[in-house]
C-alpha positions in Angstrom: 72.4 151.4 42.4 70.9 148.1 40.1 70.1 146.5 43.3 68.5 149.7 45.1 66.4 149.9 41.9 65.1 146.1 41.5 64.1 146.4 45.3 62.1 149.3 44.6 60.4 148.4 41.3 59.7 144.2 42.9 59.3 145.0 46.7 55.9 146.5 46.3 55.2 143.3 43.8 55.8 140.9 47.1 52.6 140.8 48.5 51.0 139.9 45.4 53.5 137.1 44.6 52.9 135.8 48.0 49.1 135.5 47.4 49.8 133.6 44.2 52.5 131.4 46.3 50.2 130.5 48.7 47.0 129.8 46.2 49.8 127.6 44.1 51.5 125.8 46.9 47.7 125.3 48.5 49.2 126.9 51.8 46.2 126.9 54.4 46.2 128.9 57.8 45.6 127.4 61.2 43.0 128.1 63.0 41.6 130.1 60.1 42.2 133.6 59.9 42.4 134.0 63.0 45.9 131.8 63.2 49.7 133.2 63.3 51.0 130.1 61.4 50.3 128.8 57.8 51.1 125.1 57.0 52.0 123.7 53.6 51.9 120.0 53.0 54.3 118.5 50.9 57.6 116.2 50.3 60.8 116.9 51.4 63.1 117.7 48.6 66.9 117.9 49.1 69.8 116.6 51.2 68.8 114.0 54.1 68.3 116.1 57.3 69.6 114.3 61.0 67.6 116.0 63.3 68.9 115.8 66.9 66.1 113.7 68.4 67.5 110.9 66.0 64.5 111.5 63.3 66.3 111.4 60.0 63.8 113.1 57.1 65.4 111.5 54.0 64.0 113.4 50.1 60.3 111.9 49.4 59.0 111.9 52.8 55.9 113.9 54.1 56.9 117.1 55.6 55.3 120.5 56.8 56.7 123.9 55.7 55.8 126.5 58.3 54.8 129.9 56.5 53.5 132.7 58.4 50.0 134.4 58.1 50.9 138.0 57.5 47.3 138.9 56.8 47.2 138.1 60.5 50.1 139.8 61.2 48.9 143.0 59.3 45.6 143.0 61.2 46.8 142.5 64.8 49.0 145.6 64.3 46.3 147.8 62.9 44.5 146.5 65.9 47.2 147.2 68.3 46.5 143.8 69.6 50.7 143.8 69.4 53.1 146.5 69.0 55.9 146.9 66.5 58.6 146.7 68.8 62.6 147.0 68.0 63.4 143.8 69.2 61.4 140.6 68.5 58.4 141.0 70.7 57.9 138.2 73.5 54.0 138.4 73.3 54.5 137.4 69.4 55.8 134.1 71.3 52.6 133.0 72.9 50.8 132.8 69.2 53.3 130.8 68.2 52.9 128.7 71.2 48.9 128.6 70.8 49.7 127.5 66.9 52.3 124.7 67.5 49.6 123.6 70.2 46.9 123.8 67.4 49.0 122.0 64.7 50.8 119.1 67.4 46.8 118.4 68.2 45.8 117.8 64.5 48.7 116.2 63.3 48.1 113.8 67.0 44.4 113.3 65.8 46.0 112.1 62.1 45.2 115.1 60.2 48.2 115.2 58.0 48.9 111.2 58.0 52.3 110.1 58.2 54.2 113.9 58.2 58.0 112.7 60.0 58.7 116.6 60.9 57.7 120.3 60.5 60.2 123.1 58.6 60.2 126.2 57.6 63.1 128.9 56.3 63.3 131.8 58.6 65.3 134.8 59.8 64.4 134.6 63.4 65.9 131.5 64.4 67.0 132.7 67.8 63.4 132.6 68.8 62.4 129.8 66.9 65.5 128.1 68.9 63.7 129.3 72.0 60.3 127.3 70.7 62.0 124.0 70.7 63.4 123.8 66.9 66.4 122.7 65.6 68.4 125.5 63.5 70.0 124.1 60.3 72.5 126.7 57.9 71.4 126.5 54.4 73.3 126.4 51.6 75.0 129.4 50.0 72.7 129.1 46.7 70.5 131.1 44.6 67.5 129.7 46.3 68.6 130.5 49.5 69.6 134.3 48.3 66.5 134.5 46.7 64.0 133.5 49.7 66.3 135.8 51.8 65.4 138.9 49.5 61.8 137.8 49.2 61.5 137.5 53.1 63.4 140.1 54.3 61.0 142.3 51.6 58.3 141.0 52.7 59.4 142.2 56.3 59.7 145.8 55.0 56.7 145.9 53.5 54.7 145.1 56.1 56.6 147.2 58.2 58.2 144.8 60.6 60.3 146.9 62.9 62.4 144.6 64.4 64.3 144.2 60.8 66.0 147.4 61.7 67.4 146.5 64.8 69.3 143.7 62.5 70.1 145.9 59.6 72.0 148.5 62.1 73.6 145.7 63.8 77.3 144.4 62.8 75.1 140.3 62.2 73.7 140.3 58.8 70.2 138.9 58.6 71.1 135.5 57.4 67.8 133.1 56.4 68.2 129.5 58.1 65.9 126.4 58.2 64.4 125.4 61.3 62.8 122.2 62.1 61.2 119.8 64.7 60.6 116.3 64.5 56.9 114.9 64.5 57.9 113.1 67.8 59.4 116.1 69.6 56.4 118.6 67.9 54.0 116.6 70.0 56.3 116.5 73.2 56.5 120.0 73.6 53.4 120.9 72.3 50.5 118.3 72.8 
C-alpha cells in the first residue's frame, strides 16, 4: 500500500524531474528535436568495464550516456507517425538505426574528442542487443532500483504500451546497461 501511494503521488512528478535532469546533466538531442536519441557527455564513473571488442572503459574516461527523447517519442505517437504496439515495435528500430548513424558520423568527424564508448541504462536490452550493443547486469544497488522506478515511470506516463506485455509476463522488467565501443559504434554504424 506505501509503495502504491509513493508511485501515485511521484509518478506524475517524473516528467518534470526529467526536464530538470536533462537541463542539469546538459543532455542535448540528436538531430534536434527531430531525433529519437539524447546524448550526454561525461566521464565514466564506476567499476572498469571489458567490452567484448577488447575496448576496456576504465573510471575517468570520456563516455556517452544514451538517454532517449521522449518529447519525440510523445509527438510521433500523437502523430501516429508510430503505433503503440504490445510488443516492442520493429519500425521504433529504424530511428534508432538513423540516430546511431547520426551520432557514429559526428563522433567520426571529432565531435565529442576522444569518447572510448557509448552507454546507456535501459530496459529493452533485447533490442538494443539486436542494435549491435553489448548487455552488462548492474548491480543490485539503490541506484540501480531507483533508475528502474524512475524509468519504468516514466514508461507509464507516457503511456508506453509495450511495458504491459512485461508486467503480465512471468520476466520481471529488470534495468541493464548496454554499451558499444567507439570502434565498433563506427563499424556498424558509419
Amino acid at each position: 500500500m506505501p509503495c502504491r501511494l509513493l508511485r501515485t503521488i511521484v509518478q506524475p512528478l517524473l516528467p518534470i524531474v526529467h526536464k530538470i535532469y536533462t537541463i542539469a546533466l546538459g543532455v542535448k538531442s540528436l538531430g534536434g528535436r527531430s531525433g529519437l536519441i539524447c546524448v550526454e557527455l561525461r566521464r565514466h564513473k564506476g567499476r572498469a568495464i571489458k567490452l567484448s571488442d577488447g575496448c576496456e572503459v576504465k573510471p575517468g574516461d570520456p563516455v556517452i550516456k544514451l538517454h532517449l527523447n521522449n518529447a519525440w517519442f510523445d509527438e510521433q505517437l500523437q502523430a501516429g507517425s508510430i503505433q503503440r504496439p504490445s510488443g516492442f515495435p520493429r519500425g521504433l528500430t529504424r530511428y534508432f538505426k538513423d540516430g546511431f548513424r547520426l551520432l557514429a558520423t559526428q563522433i567520426a568527424d571529432g565531435k565529442y574528442g576522444g569518447v572510448i564508448a557509448v552507454y546507456g541504462w535501459t530496459v529493452f536490452h533485447g533490442p538494443a542487443r539486436r542494435l549491435g550493443f553489448q548487455v552488462i547486469e548492474l548491480p543490485s544497488n539503490l541506484r540501480t532500483k531507483l533508475a528502474q522506478f524512475y524509468i519504468t515511470g516514466l514508461m507509464q506516463v507516457y503511456r508506453i504500451r509495450w511495458l504491459r506485455r512485461y508486467k503480465t509476463s512471468r520476466k520481471a522488467l529488470k534495468v541493464k546497461g548496454i554499451w558499444l565501443s567507439r570502434a565498433e559504434l563506427l563499424r556498424i554504424y558509419h
